[in-house]
N, C-alpha and C positions, 0 to 999 in steps of 0.2 A: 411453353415447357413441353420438350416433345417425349414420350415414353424412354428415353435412353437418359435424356434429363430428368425425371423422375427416380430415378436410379431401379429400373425395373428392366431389364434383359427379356425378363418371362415375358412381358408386356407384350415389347416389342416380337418377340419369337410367336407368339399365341397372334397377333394381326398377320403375320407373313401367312402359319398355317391357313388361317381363313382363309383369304385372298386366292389360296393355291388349291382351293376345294373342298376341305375340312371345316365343318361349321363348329365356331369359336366364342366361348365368353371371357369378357374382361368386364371387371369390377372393381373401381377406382373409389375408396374407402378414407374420410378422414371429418379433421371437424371443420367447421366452418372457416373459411379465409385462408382455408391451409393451400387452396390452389388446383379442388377436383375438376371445377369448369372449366377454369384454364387449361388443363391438363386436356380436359374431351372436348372443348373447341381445337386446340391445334393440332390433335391426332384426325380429328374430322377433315380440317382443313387438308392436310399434307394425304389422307385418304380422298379424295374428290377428285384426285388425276387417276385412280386407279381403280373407285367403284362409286356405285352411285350411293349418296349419305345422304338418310333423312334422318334429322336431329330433334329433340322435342325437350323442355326444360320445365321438370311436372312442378316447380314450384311457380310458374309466370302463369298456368293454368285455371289456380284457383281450383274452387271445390271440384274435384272432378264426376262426371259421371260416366256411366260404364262405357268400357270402350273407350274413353273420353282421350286416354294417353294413344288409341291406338290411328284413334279418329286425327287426332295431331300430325301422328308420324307420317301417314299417307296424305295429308291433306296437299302437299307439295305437287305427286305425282295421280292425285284424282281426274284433275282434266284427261290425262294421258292416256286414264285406262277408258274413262266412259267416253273418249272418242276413235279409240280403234279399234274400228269392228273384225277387226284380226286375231282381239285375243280370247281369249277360254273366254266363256258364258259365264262361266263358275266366279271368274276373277269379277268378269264386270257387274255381277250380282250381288258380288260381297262388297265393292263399291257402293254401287245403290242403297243397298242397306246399310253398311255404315254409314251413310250421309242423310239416311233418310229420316223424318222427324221424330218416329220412333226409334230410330237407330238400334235394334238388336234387343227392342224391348222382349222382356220376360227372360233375358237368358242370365236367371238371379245364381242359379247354381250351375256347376260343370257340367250336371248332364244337359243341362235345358240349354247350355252356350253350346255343346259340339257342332252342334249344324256352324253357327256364326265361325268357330275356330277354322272349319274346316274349308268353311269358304273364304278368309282369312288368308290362310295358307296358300290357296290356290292364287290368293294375289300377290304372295311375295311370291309365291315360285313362279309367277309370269314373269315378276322383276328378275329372281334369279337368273331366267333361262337368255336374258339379255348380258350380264353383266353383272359383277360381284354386288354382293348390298352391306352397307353396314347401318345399322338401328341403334344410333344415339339416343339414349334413356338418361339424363339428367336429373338430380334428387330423386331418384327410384324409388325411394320410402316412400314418396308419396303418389303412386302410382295407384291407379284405382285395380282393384284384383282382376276382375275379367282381362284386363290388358295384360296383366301377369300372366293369367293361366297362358293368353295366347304364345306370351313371348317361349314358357316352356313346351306349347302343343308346337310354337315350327320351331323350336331346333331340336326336338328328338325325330321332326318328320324330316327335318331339309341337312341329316346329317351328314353328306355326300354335297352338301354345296356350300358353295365360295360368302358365305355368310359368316359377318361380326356384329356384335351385339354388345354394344358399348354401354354398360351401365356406372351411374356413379352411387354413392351415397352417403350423406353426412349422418357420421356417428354418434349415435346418444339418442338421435330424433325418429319417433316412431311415427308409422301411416299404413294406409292397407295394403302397400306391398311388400312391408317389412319381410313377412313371414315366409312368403314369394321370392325374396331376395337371398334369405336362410337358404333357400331349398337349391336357387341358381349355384349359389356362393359355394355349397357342397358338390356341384356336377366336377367331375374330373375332368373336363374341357374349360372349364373358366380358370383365368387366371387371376388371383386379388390381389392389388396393388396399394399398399396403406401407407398414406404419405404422411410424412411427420415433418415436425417445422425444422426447418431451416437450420445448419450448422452456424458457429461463428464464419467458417471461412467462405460459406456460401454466403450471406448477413453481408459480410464483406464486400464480397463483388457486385454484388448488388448496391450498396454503395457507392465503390468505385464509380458505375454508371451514374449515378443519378448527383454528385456532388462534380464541381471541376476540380478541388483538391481532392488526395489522396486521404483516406480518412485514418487515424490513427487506430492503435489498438486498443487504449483507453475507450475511445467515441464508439467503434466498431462492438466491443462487448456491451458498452451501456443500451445502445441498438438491441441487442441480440437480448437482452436480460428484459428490453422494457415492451420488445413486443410478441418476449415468449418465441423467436423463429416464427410465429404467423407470416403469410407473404402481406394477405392485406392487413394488419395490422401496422406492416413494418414499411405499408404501400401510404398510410397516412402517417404514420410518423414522419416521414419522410418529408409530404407534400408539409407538415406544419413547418419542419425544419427550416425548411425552404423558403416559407413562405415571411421566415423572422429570418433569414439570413443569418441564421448560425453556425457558426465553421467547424467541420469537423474533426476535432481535437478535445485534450481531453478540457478545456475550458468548455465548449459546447459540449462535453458528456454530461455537465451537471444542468443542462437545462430538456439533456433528454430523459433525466430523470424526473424534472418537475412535469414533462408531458404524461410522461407513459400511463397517470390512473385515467386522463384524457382520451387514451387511444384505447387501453382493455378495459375497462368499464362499459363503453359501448358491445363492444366484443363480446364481454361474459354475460351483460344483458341479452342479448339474443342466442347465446349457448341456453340460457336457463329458464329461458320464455317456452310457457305452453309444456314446460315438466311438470309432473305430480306434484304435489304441496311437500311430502315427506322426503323428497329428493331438492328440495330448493331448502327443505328446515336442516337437515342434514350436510350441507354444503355452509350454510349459516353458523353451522354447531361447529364444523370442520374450522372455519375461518379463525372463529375465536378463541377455540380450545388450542390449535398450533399442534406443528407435529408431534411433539412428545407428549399432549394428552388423551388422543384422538379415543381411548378404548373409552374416555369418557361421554365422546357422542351421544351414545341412546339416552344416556341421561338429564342431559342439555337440552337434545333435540325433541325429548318425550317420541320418537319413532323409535318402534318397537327393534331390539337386535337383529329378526329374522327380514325385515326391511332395509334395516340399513344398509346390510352388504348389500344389496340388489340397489340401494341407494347410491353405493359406491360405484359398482359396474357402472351404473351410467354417469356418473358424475366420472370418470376413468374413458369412458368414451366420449365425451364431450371434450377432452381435451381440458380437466377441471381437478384432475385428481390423479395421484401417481402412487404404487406398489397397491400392496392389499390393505395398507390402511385406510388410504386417501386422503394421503397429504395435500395441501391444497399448492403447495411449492412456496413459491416467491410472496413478498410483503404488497406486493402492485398486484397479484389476483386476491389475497385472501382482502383487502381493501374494497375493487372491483365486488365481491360476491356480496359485501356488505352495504354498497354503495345505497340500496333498495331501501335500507331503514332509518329512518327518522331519527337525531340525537338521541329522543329519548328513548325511541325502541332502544337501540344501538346502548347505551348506557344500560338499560335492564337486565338487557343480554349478559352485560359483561359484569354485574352486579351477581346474577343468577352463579355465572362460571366461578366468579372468587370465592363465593360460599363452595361449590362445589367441591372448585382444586382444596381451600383449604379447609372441608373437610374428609377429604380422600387421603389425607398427609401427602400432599403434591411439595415441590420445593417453594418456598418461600418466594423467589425471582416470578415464578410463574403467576402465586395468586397478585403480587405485586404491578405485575405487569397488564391484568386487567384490572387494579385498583384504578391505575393514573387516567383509567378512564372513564370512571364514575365519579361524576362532580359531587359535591356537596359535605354535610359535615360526616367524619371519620368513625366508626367505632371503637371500641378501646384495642378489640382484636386487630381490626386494619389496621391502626397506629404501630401496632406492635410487629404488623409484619412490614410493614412499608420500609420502618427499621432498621428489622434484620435482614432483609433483601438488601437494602442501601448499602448497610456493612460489607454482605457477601461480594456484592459487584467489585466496592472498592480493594476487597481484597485480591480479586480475579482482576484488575487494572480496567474499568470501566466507570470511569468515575463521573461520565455524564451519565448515565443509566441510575449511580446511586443518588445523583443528585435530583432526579426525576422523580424519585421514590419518596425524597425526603420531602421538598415543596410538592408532592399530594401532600404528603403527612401535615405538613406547615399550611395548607390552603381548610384542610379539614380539621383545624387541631381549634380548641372551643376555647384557647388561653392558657390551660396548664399545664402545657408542654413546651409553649411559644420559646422559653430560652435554650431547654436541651436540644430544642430540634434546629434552633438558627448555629447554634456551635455545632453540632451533626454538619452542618451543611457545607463549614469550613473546609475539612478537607476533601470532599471533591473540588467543591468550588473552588480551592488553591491553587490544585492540580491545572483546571481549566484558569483560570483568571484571576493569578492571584491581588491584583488589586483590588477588586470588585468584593476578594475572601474579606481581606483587609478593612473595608470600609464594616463589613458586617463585625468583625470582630469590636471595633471599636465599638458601634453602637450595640451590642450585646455589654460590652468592659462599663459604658457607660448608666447602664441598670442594674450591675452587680456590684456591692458594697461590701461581700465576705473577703476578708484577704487571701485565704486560701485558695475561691474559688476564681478572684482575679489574680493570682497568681498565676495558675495555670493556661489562663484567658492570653497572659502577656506573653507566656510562653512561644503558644502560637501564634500570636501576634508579632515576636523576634523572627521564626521560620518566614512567614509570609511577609517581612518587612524585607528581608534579605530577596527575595523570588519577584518582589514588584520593584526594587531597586529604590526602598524609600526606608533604607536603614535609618536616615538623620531622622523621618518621622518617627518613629518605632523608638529607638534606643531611651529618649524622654520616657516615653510612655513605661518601656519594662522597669527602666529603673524605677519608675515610683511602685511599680506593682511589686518589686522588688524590694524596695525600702518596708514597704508595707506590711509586707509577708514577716520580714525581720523585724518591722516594730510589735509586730504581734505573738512572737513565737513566746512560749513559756522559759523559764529558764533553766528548763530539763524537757526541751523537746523531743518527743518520739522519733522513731527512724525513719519514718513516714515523713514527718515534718522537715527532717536534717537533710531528708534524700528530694524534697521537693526544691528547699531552699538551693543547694547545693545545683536542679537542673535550671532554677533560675538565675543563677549564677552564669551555668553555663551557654544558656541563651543569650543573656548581654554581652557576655565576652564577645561567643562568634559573633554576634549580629555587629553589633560594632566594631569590631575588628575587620570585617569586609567590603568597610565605606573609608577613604579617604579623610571624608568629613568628620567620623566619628574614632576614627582610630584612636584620638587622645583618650577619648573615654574608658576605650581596655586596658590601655596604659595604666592608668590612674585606677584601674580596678584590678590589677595584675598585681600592682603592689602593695595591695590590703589582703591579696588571698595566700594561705598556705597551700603546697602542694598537695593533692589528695593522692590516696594509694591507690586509687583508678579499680577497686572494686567490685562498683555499681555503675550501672549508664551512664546517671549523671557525674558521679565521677570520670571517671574516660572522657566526655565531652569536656568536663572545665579542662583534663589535662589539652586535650586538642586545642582551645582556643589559649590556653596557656603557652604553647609548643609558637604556636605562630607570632603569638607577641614576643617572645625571644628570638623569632626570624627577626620580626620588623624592628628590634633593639639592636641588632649585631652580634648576639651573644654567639659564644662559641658555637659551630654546627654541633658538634655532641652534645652540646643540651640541650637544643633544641630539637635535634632527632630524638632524644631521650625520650623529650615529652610525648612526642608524636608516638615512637613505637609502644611506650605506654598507652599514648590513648587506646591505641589500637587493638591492646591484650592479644589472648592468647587467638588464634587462630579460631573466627565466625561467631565472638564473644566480643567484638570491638564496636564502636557505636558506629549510627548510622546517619544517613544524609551530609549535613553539612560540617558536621563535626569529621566524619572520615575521607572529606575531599580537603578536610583545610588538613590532617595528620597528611596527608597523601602526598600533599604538593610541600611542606614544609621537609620530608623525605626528600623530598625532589631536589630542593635547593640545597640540601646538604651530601646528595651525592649518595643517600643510598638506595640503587637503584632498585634492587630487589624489596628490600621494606616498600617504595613506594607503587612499582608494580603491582605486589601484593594487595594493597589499600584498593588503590585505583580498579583492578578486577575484582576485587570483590565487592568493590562500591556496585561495578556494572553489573556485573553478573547478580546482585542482590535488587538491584533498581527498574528494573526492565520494565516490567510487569506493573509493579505497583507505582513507580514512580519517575516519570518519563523524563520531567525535568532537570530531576538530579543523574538519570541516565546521560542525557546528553550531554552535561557541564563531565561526568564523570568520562564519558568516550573521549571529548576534549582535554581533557588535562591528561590522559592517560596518552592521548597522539601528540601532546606537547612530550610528555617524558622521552617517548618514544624517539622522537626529533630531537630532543636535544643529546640525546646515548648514539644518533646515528644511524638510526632505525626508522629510515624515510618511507621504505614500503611498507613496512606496520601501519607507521602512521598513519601512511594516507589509506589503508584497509578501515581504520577506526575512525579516519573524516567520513570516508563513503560511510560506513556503517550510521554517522550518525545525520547524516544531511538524508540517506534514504529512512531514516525514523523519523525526523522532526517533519519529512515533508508527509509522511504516511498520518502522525498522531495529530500534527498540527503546532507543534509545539515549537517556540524557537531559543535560538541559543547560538548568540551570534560569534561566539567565540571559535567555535566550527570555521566558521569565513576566516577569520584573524589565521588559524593553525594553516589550512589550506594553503592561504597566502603566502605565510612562511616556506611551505613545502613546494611551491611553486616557483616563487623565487630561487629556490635550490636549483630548480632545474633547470632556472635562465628561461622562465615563461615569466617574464616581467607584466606584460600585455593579461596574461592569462592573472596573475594575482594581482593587479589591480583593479581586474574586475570582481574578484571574490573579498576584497577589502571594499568597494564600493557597496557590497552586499552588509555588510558589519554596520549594526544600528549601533550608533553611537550614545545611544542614551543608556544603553549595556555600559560603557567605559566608565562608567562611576559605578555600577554596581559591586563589582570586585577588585579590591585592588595591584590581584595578578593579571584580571582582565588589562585592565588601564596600562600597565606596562607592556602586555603581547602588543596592544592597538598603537603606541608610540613605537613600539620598535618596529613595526609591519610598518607602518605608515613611515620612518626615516630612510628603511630599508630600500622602499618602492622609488622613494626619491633619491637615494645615493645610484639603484642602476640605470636612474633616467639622466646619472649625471648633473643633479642638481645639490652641489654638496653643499650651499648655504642653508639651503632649503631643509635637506636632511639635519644641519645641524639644530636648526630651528625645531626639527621638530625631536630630537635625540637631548638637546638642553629642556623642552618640558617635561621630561621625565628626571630631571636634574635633584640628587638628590642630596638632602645634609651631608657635613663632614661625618658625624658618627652614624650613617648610615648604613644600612645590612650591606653584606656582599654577594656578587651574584649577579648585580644588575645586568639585566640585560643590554642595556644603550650605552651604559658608559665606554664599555672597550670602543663602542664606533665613533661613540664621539669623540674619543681620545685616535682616531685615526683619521676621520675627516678633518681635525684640528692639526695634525700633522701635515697632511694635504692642503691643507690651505695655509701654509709653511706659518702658522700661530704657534710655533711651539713651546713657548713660556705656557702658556696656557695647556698645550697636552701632555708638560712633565707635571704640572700641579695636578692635575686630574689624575693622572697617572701614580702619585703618589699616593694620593689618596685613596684610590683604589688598592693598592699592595697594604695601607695601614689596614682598611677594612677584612681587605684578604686571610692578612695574621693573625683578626679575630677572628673571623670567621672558621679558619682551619681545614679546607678540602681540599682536595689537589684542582680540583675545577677550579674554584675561583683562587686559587693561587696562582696556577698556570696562565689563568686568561690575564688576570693585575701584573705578571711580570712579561708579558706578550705587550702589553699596551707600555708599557714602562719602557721595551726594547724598541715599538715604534715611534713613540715622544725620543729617543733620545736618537736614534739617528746613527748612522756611521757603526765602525768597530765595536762602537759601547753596544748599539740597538742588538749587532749580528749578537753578539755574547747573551744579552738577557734574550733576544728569540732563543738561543739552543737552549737555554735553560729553562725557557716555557716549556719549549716541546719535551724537554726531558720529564719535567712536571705532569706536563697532560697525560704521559704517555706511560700513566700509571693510574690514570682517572677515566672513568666511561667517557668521558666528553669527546668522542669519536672524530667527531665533527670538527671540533673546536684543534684535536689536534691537527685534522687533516690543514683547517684552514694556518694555524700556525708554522707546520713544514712550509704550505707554499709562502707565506710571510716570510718566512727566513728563507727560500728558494730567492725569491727575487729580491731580498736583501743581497747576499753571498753573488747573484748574478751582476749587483750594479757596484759589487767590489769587486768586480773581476773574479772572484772564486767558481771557475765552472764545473769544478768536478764539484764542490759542495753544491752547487748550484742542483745541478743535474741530480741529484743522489736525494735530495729534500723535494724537488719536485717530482722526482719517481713516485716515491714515497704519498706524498701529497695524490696523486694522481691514482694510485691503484688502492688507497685510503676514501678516498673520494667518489671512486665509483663504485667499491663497495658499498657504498652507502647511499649511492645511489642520487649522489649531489654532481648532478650535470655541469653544471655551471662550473662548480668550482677543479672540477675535473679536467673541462677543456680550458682554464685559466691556467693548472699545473701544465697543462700539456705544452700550453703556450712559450711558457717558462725554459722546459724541459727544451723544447725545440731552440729556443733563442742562446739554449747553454752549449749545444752540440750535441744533445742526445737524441736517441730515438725510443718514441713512445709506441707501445702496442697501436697498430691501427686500430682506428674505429671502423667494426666492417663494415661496409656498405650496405644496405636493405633496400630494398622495394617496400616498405613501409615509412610510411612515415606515424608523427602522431606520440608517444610519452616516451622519451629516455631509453630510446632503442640503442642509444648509443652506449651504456652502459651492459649490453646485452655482450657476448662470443659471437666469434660467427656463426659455428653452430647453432646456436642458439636464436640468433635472426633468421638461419632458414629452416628452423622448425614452428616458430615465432609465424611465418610468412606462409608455410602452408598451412598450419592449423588456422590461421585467419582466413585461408580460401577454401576452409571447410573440406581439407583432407582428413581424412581419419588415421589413427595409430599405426594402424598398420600399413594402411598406405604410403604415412610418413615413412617411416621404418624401410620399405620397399625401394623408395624416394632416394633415399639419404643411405642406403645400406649395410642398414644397423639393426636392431633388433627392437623389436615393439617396448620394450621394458627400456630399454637407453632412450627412448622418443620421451617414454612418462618422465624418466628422471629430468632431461632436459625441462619439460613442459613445467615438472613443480621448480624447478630453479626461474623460469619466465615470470611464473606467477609470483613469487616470491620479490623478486627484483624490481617487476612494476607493479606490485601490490593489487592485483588480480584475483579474483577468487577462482573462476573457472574460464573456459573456451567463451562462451558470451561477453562474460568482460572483457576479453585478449580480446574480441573483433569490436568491441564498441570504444576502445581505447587506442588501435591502430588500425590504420586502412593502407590498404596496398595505391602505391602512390600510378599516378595515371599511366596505362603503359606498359604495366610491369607485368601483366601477364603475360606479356608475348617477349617479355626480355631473355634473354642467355641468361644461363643458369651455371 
């Protein structure tokens, strides 16, 4: 690392002056492994062609005695002097005596050394009078003072010559030339140079060298995070990496986190070695209190206030401690500082601090957080905040932290708290694993005998049966806790008791109404119950799973939306979780889009935070609405949105892959969504049984544009549903088309009809439109072209965006193979600038195909230098704004470019992002790449 690499200019400037006859100090300042050797080895080195370097490293020394550093530095050029009888007397005397066995004895104080200084002097000014000198001084703190005093008597004498005087010194660690080094450090000839560790992007390139892949950005920060920018720190991390063949990516960033207490542990052990005792109890006290109690120090640490801060200084100079508090930073040093104590010290310590925090009134999370580290039994006080800490997390969405708080509470709890605190423990643990919540529930349900309180038990035991996908197990279970509750109530029960029965009610509805398996059983409890006026929570929740069993009956879409917008009430008074994804999508299927919008964001926007599960099923059915209205780029903003949270929280939800798939398929990325359906854990397809219909229709779908239409039907007839079944289905229209296609058509006018009966009950123009589209393709010829116009008339009064576009081009290439080419042409225009609206590739260049075999002409698709998502759907303007914001022109360059105005560049840019469901300029270049070539193309 040569002075310009240090990022020191002054450095570098402060060596040329020397060299050129102005005598010069530089002082090269930091903590240990940050890289000061390094630094004054290869400044000595690259100075060796240009003066003569005598180097000395006062720590390789050992205890030194006087003189001892100066004895060092000449010891290289002693023969030199005591054998040319050419030079001063003075010089080869102050030779002799420094080498001689008393070496300069008695000169304890300054005056008693001038003689030795002066003869001293007279031997570097012999070396001067040859040729420039520079006087490497390595850990200079520990430098013995006579050799100090000398080094300030020659540069106030030798201040007219070509002399550098290279000192270093690590920070925090005192020695006899500390005070000597104070006095250099203030000459207005010395320049200080104070290295600090390592940026990420330097971390970086240093990587680069040392791995033969390129390392990620993930690997690159956990690097950077675990050795603190240290160079040797980051010089064994390295060599361990290496030495286990770990790739760097972010799969190898999670084992450079199990290294790093490995690599600074050693590190901060030798920062804190041979410090004061109150500066090692202070750093101790620092560790375990955390930056937000730190003013509690003195009192943890028993050193005195007017200590500490002097405590701090050096613990700040060590490279150990940051602003005027002294935070210790990161969870791998405050680890590291503590590594020196023994479980049980380490436990007293953190015993000491909870009394502390919680009697300072600190937050609850805090004393909590040094509870979970003190083994053994609880006090009533601990219990009680372990708690309320738990509580607090999970309301702040950390619900491993509350779950951490509770089993202390549960490891320290003497028996008479054992069941509140294993139900406490439920909903974190549901959040994280809800099976594993599940198993706890039952064995809690099975030592409680009150009907009330196993009422409530089964409650949550229906949430968690739905979230592990073991509705059939669960639904048994609530109904008895349910009968039980009912054989118990009085025959004037309280509103307590009416309003409990009532959300047990509403529990077995959803939970069983979300399994295939158990569906009969809502049925059969749908028509024992009266409508409630939707009130109370539990009210609104029965109407919600009441609203869905009228989906899955047929019943008119208005009653069933009825129920649902009731459950819903008035606007942020509606219930929550799964009660308002099942109102949400029961909306959905009846066509009112804004009711179900409504639901669906406020499901998300209410779920975030607290509950990540029902966030993600809530982003997916909200990208499903979105996709079936036509609103392809929403959609896929709300898959991105939820595949970058389930990969951040951990959480999955595979219905995400199923939507995705859908939305790929639109674009005629078959390849690309049969891999996001490969991703789809099929053991999800029995948990909902909206889910189970997206995965049969994705899965028929993948197989009709591979061309495999037996295959598709096979898998389009197991979604195959009763005559008096709801309407809306997804599969049937295809498979009333692939049945037409494989010229069965007895079979796809009966499907077909039954679909249009289901339709007249149902009542929306969606599934009316789609049952008389399918009806027009069973039947073929003159009759089919008739019922198409009058689908599309149908749709084209109903959001089903999509469904119209795809029905124009249906009736396009009917009209085409009856010879009608102007109707031809006019329905696949239609179909075509419908369809790329929405951003359905596929089905756009199908119209186009249409449109061209009728005699028309369709808008070109412009041409781009990019390839990569549905550029074809883009203007041309618009692919060449598209094409230089991807090569990282800016606005107004654009603007310059294209010869428009900075403000018409934005308006394009938000119509791009819009189109291909972009958030910003990152995602436009991580979604499209300039195809090979094309920078050097015509324009």
């Amino acid at each position: 690392m040569s002075a310009r690499e240090a990022g020191s200019p002054a450095l570098a400037s402060t060596i040329e002056r020397a060299l050129a006859g102005t005598a010069r100090i530089a002082l090269v300042r930091g903590v240990a492994g940050i890289g000061r050797t390094r630094l004054l080895d290869t400044t000595a080195s690259a100075l060796r062609a240009r003066s003569r370097v005598l180097p000395v490293r006062c720590g390789d020394l050992g205890e030194v005695a006087d003189f001892g550093v100066v004895r060092a530095l000449f010891r290289p050029v002693r023969a030199l002097v005591e054998n040319d009888r050419a030079r001063d007397d003075v010089a080869r005397r102050a030779v002799a005596g420094l080498y001689s066995p008393n070496g300069f004895a008695g000169s304890v104080t300054l005056d008693d050394a001038y003689p030795a200084l002066q003869g001293l002097y007279w031997l570097a000014a012999s070396l001067l009078a040859e040729r420039p000198l520079t006087l490497v001084v390595d850990d200079a703190e520990l430098c013995d003072e006579p050799s100090m005093w000398w080094l300030d008597f020659l540069l106030r004498r030798a201040d007219r010559s070509p002399l550098l005087v290279l000192l270093s010194r690590r920070t925090g660690r005192t020695g006899p030339g500390a005070e000597g080094l104070g006095g250099l450090a203030a000459d207005p000839r010395c320049a200080v140079v104070d290295l600090h560790p390592r940026t990420v992007p330097q971390v970086h390139e240093i990587l680069c060298a040392s791995f033969p892949a390129a390392p990620d950005s993930v690997f690159t920060a956990a690097c950077a995070q675990a050795s603190g920018g240290n160079p040797r720190a980051l010089r064994q991390l390295i060599e361990k990496l290496r030495a286990e063949c770990v790739p760097p990516d972010a799969a190898g960033a999670s084992r450079v986190a199990e290294l790093s207490g490995e690599v600074v542990a050693p590190m901060v052990a030798a920062r804190l070695e041979g410090q004061p005792g109150h500066v090692v109890e202070v750093a101790r006290a620092a560790a375990i209190l955390g930056a937000r109690n730190l003013d509690l120090v003195p009192e943890l640490s028993g050193v005195p206030p007017r200590l500490v801060d002097g405590a701090r200084w050096v613990l700040r100079e060590l490279g150990l401690g940051s602003g005027a508090s002294g935070d210790l930073g990161s969870e791998v040093l405050r680890s590291a500082v503590l590594g020196c104590l023994t479980p049980r010290e380490l436990a007293g310590c953190r015993a000491r601090a909870a009394r502390l925090l919680n009697e300072a009134g600190r937050p609850g999370v805090d004393v909590a957080e040094q509870l979970v580290h003190v083994p053994g039994r609880t006090e009533p006080w601990m219990t009680d905040v372990l708690r309320a800490a738990a509580g607090q997390e999970l309301g702040r969405g950390h619900p491993e932290a509350a779950l951490r708080y509770l089993r202390r509470a549960l490891d320290g709890d003497d028996g008479t708290s054992r069941t509140a605190l294993l139900l406490e423990t439920v909903e974190p643990l549901g959040r994280i694993d809800p099976a594993e919540a599940l198993r706890v529930v039952r064995a809690v349900l099975a030592e409680v005998s009150d009907p009330v309180a196993r009422a409530r038990i089964g409650i949550t035991a229906g949430r968690l049966g739905v979230r592990a996908g073991r509705a059939a197990e669960v639904v048994p279970l609530l109904a008895g806790t349910l009968d039980g509750l009912r054989a118990g109530l009085p025959a004037e029960p309280d509103e307590a008791r009416r309003e409990l029965l009532r959300a047990a009610e509403a529990a077995l509805l959803l939970t069983s109404v979300t399994s295939e398996s158990t569906v009969d059983v809502a049925m059969r409890r749908a028509r024992e119950l009266t409508r409630p006026k939707g009130d109370t929570d539990a009210e609104r929740s029965l109407l919600a799973g009441l609203a869905v069993v009228a989906l899955r009956r047929g019943e008119p879409a208005a009653e069933a939306a009825g129920l649902a917008r009731a459950a819903l009430g008035e606007a942020g008074d509606g219930p929550a979780g799964l009660a308002q994804l099942c109102a949400g999508e029961v909306l959905l299927a009846a066509d009112d889009v804004d009711g179900a919008q409504e639901a669906l964001t406020r499901l998300v926007d209410g779920s975030r935070r607290v509950d990540p599960w029902m966030y993600l099923h809530g982003l997916a059915a909200r990208a499903l609405l979105r996709y079936r209205t036509g609103e392809l780029a929403r959609a896929t903003v709300d898959v991105d949105t939820a595949e970058r949270f389930r990969h951040d929280v951990g959480q999955w939800c595979s219905a995400v892959d199923l939507v995705r798939a859908l939305l790929l398929l639109e674009r005629g990325e078959t390849g690309e969504a049969e891999a996001a359906f490969d991703r789809f854990d099929e053991r999800e397809e029995e948990r909902f049984l909206f889910v189970r219909a997206v995965f049969l229709d994705v899965r028929g779908r993948i197989r009709l544009a591979r061309g495999d239409l037996r295959g598709a039907l096979a898998c389009f007839e197991q979604g195959a549903q009763p005559a008096d079944r709801p309407a809306g289905s997804l599969t049937e229209p295809l498979r009333v088309e692939v049945l037409a296609a494989l010229g069965e058509r007895d079979r796809a006018v009966e499907l077909a009809e039954r679909e249009l009966a289901a339709a007249r009950r149902w009542r929306t123009p969606r599934a009316h439109g789609v049952a008389v589209r399918s009806a027009g393709i069973a039947a073929g010829g003159a009759r089919g072209v008739e019922l198409l116009e009058e689908a599309a008339g149908v749709l084209a009064g109903s959001p089903a965006r999509l469904e119209l576009a795809r029905t124009e081009f249906l009736l396009a290439r009917a009209l085409l193979a009856a010879g009608d080419r102007e109707g031809a042409r006019k329905y696949a225009r239609r179909a075509l600038n419908l369809g790329t609206s929405c951003g359905a590739v596929a089905l756009a260049a199908d119209a186009k195909a249409v449109l061209k075999a009728a005699g028309g002409r369709a808008r070109s698709i412009p041409s781009t230098e990019l390839s990569g998502m549905r550029t074809e759907i883009l203007t041309a303007t618009e692919c060449r704004v598209a094409e230089l914001a991807v090569r990282g022109r800016r606005n107004n360059e654009i603007a310059e470019t294209l010869f428009v105005s900075p403000r018409t560049v934005e308006f394009h840019l938000r119509n791009i992002y819009r189109k291909l469901g972009v958030a910003d300029r990152k995602d436009l270049a991580a979604r499209l790449r300039p195809v090979a070539g094309a920078e050097n193309s015509p324009h």
